[in-house]
C-alpha positions as CSV (number, residue, x, y, z in Angstrom):
1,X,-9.3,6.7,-26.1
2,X,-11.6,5.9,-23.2
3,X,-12.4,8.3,-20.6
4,X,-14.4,7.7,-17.3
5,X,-16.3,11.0,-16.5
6,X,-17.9,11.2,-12.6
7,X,-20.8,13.7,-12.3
8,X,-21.6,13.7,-16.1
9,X,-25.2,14.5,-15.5
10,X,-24.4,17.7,-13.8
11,X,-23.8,21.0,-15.3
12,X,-19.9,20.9,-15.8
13,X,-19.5,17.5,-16.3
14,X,-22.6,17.3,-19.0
15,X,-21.2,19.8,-21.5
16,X,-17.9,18.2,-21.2
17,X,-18.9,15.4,-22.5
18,X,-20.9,16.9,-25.1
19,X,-17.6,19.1,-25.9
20,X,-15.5,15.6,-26.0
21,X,-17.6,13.8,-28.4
22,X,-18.0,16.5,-30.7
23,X,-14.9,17.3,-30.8
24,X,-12.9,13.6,-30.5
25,X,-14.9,11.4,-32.7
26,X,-13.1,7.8,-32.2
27,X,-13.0,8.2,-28.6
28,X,-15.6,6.9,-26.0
29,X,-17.1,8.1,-22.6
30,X,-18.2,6.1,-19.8
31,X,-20.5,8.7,-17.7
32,X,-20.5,7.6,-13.5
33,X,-23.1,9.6,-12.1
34,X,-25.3,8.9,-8.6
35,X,-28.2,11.3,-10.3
36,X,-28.5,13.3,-7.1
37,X,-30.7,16.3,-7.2
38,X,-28.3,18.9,-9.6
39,X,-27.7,15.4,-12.1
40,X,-30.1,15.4,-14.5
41,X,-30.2,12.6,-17.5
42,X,-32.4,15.0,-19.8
43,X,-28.6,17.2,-19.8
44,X,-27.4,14.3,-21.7
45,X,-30.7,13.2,-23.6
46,X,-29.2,13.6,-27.2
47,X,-26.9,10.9,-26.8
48,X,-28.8,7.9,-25.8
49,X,-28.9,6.1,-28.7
50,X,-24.8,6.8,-29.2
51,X,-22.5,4.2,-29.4
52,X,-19.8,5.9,-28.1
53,X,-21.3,7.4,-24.6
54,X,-22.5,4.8,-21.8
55,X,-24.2,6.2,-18.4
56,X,-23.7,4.1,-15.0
57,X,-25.9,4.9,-12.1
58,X,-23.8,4.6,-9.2
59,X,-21.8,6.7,-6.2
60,X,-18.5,7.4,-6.4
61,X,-18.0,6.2,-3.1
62,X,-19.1,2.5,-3.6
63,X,-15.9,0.8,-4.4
64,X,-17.0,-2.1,-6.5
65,X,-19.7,0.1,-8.9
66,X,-16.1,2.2,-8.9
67,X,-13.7,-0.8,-10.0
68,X,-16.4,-1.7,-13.0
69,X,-16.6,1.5,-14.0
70,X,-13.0,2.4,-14.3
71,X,-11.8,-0.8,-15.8
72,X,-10.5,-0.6,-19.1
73,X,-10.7,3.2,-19.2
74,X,-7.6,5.4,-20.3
75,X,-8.2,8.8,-18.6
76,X,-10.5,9.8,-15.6
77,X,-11.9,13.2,-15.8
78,X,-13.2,13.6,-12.2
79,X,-16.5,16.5,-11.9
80,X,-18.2,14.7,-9.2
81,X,-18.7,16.6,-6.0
82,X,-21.6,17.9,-3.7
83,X,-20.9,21.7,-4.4
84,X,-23.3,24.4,-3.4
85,X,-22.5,26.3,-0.5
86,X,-25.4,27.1,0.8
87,X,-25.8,23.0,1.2
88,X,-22.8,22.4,2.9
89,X,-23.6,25.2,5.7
90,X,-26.7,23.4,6.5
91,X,-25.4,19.7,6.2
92,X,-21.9,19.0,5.3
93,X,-22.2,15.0,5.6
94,X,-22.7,14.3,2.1
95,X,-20.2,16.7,1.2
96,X,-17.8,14.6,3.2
97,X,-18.4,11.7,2.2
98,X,-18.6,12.5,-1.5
99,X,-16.2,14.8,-1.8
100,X,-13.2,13.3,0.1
101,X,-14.4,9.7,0.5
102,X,-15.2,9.6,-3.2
103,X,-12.5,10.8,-4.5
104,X,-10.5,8.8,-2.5
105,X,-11.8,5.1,-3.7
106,X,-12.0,6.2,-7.3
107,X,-7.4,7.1,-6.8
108,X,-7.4,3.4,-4.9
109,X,-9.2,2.3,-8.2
110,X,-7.1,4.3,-10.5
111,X,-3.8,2.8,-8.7
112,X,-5.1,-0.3,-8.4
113,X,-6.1,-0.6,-11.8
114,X,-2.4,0.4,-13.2
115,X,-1.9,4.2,-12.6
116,X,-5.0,5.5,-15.2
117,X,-4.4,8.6,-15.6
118,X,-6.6,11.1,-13.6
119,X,-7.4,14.6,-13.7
120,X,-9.4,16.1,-10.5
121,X,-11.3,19.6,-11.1
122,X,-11.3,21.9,-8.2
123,X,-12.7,25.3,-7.5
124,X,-10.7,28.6,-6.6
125,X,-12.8,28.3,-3.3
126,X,-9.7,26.7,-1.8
127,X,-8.2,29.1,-1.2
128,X,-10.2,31.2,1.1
129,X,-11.4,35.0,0.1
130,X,-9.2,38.0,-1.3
131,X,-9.0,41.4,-0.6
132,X,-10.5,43.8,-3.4
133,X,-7.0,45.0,-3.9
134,X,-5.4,41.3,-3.2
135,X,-3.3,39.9,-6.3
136,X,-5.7,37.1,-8.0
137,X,-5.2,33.4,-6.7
138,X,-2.4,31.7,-8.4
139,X,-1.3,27.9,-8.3
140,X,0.9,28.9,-5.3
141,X,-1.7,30.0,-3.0
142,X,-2.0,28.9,0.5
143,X,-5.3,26.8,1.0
144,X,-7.3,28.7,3.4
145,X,-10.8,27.2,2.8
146,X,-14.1,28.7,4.9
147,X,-16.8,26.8,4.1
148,X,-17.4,23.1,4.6
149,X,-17.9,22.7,0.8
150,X,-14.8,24.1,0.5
151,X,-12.7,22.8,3.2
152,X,-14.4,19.3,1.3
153,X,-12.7,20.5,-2.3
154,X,-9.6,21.4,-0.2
155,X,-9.2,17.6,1.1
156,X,-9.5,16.2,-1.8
157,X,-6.9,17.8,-3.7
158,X,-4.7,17.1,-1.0
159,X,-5.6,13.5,-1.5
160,X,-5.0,13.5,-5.1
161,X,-1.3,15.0,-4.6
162,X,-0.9,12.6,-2.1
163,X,-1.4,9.6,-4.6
164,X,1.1,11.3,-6.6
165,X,3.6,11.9,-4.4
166,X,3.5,8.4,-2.9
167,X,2.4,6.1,-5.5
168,X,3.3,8.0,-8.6
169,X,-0.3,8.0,-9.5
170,X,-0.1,10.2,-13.1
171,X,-2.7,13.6,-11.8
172,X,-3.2,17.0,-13.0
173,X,-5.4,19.1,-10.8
174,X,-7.7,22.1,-12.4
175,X,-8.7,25.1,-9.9
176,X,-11.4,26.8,-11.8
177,X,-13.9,30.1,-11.0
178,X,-17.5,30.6,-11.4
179,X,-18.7,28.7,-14.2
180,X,-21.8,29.6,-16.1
181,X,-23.6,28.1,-19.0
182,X,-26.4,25.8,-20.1
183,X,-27.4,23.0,-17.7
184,X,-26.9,24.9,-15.1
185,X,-28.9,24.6,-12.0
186,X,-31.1,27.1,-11.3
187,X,-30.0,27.3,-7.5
188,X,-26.7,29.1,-8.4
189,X,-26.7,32.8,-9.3
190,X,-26.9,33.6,-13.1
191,X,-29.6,30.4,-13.9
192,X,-31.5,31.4,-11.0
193,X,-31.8,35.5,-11.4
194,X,-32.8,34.5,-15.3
195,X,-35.2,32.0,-14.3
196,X,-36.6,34.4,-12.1
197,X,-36.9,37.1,-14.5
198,X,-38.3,34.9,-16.9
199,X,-41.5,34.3,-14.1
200,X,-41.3,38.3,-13.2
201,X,-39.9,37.2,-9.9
202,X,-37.1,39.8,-8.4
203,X,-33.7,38.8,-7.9
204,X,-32.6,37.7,-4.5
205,X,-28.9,39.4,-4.0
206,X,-26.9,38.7,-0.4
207,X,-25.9,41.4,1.8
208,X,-24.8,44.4,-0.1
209,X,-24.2,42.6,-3.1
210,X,-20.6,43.7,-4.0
211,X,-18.6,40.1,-3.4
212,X,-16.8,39.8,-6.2
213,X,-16.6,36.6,-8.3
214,X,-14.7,35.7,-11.5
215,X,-16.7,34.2,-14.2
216,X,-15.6,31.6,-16.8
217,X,-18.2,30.4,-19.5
218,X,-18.0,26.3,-18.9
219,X,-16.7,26.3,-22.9
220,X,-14.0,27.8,-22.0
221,X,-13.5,25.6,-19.0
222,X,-13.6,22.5,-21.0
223,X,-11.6,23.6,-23.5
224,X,-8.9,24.7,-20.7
225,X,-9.2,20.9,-19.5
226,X,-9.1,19.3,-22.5
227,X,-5.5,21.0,-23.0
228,X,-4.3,20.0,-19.6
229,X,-5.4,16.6,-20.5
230,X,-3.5,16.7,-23.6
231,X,-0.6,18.7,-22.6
232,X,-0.5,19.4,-18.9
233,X,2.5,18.3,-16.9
234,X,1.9,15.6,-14.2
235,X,2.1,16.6,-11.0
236,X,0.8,19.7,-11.9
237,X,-1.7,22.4,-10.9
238,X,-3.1,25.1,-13.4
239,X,-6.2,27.6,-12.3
240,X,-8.0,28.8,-15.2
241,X,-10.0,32.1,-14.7
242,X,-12.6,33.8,-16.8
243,X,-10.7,37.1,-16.9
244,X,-14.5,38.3,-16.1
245,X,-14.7,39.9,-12.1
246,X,-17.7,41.6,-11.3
247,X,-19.1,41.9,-7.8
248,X,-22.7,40.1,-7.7
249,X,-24.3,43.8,-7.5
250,X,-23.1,44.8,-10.9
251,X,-23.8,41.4,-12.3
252,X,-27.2,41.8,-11.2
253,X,-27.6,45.1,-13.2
254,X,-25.9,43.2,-16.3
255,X,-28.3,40.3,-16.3
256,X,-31.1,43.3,-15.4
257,X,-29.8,45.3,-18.4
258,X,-29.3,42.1,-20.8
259,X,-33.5,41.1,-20.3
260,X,-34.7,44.7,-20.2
261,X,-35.4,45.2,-16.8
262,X,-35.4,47.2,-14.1
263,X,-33.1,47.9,-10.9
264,X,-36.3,47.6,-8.7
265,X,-36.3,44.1,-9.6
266,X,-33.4,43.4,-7.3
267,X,-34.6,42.5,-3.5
268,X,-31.5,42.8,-1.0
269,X,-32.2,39.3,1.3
270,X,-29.5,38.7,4.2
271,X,-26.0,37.7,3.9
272,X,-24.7,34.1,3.5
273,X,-22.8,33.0,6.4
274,X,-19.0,33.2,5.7
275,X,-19.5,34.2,2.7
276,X,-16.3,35.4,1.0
277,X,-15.3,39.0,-0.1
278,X,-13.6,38.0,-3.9
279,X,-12.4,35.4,-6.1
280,X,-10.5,35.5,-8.7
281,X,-8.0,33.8,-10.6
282,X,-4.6,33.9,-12.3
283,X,-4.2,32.0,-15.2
284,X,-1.0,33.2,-16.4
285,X,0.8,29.2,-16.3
286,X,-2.2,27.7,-18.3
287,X,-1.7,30.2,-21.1
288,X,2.2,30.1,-20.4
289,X,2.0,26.5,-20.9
290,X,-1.1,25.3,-22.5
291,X,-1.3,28.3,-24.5
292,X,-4.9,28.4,-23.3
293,X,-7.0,31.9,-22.3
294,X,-10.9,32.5,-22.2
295,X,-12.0,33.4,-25.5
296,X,-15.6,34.1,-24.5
297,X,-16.3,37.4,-23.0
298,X,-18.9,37.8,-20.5
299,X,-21.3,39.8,-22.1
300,X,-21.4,37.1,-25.0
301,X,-22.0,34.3,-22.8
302,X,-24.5,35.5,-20.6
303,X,-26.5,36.6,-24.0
304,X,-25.9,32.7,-25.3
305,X,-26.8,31.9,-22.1
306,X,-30.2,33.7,-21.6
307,X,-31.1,32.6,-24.8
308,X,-30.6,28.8,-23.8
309,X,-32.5,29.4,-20.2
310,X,-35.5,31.1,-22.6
311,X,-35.7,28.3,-24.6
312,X,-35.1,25.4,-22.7
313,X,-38.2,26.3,-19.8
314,X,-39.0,22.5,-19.9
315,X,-35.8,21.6,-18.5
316,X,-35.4,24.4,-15.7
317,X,-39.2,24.7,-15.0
318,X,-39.3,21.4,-12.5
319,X,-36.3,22.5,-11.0
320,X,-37.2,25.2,-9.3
């Protein structure tokens, strides 16, 4: 099989395709990636001399780099997207463009091409902000999205049911939660707290720190993809959670407790705008139905994780 991965230089997307290979040895990946600042080729640096993985520079949103791309492939496994938050407040153009405009001419190419089969990966940020006593997200939610990356994701979901609804273009949608991992980019909470205490610098936390997120180790995210890939029902939505909430207070005094440090290490800075109370996720239909559940608990992966950041300074150092 031959699978077109967008934004395979990013965090997600790279250890996907590292997860892939390893795991589907007869099967190829053609990586579509515009290298923008969080793609980085050194993510993918082991497999340039393998037969079976091929990088394309280009956007998502140029049509014909698109068309080449997709040609020939059997599956497209769509990561791209402009996603930090913090980004889109200040300039949501390319967020836009990449995120609804993309995904839009990679469907025309997928229907054009002879209904490839496409599966889009979302974020739980859809669906707005919960209550701390609010039931988890579910694949029922309403969309209620409050930030222009969101409201960004929220189109182009919308735009992938709608190729399946009218065109019977074969989708599967992922909403996902916090991912963490290697590769990450050191903007985004855990990377940059344990860059930070790597260089003795404190930890910037927003607000009063207790928004609550749900955090799912990007192993078990691929793994959760991989099934609906495999198994998932077209048509279909499934939300895979980590099973992991903490409010970004207490995460702060995990990673603190994890590296041996202090609490004075933590420097209270002011509040994102609109940022959202909680997250979290229901993932009863993927384990219903894909008999998938996150296997990694969070402890374990933010130890794994650490230990990647500690010895991988060459990668993170000229990122931040």
């Amino acid at each position: 099989m031959k699978l077109l991965v967008t934004g395979g230089a990013g965090f997600i997307g790279s250890n996907f395709i590292h997860y892939w290979l390893n795991k589907y040895q007869d099967d190829e990946i053609i990586n579509l990636d515009s290298l923008t600042y969080a793609g980085n080729l050194e993510n993918l640096s082991d497999l340039a001399n393998n037969s079976r993985y091929r990088f394309i520079k280009g956007d998502i949103s140029d049509e014909k780099i698109v068309h080449q791309a997709m040609t020939g492939v059997d599956v497209v496994v769509h990561f791209a997207a402009e996603s930090h938050v913090d980004r889109s407040i200040i300039d949501s153009t390319n967020f836009i463009r990449t995120n609804i405009e993309g995904t839009r001419v990679l469907l025309e190419a997928a229907r054009s091409l002879g209904n490839i089969r496409f599966h889009h990966i979302s974020t739980d940020e859809v669906f707005g902000a919960l209550t701390l006593e609010a039931a988890p997200f579910n694949e029922h939610s309403p969309y209620d999205p409050r930030s222009p990356y969101s409201a960004s994701k929220a189109a182009s979901d919308h735009l992938v049911r709608a190729y399946f609804h009218t065109y019977q273009l074969p989708i599967t949608i992922s909403n996902c939660s916090n991912n963490y991992g290697p590769y990450q980019f050191p903007e985004k909470l855990i990377p940059l707290f344990i860059t930070n205490l790597l260089d003795q610098k404190k930890l910037p936390l927003y607000g009063s720190g207790l928004n609550v997120r749900d955090w799912i180790h990007v192993d078990d995210h691929n793994r959760g993809v991989e099934l609906i890939i495999k198994k998932g029902k077209i048509g279909e939505t499934y939300c895979l959670g980590g099973n992991s909430e903490k409010n970004n207070l207490e995460m702060s005094h995990l990673i603190l407790q994890l590296m041996d440090q202090g609490i004075e290490m933590i420097e209270h800075v002011s509040d994102r705008l609109g940022h959202d109370l909680r997250y979290a996720i229901d993932f009863s239909k993927a384990k219903k139905d894909l008999g998938w559940e996150p296997e990694i608990k969070l402890e374990d992966g933010l130890k794994t994780t650490m230990e990647w950041y500690k010895n991988n300074e060459a990668w993170w150092r000229p990122l931040k």
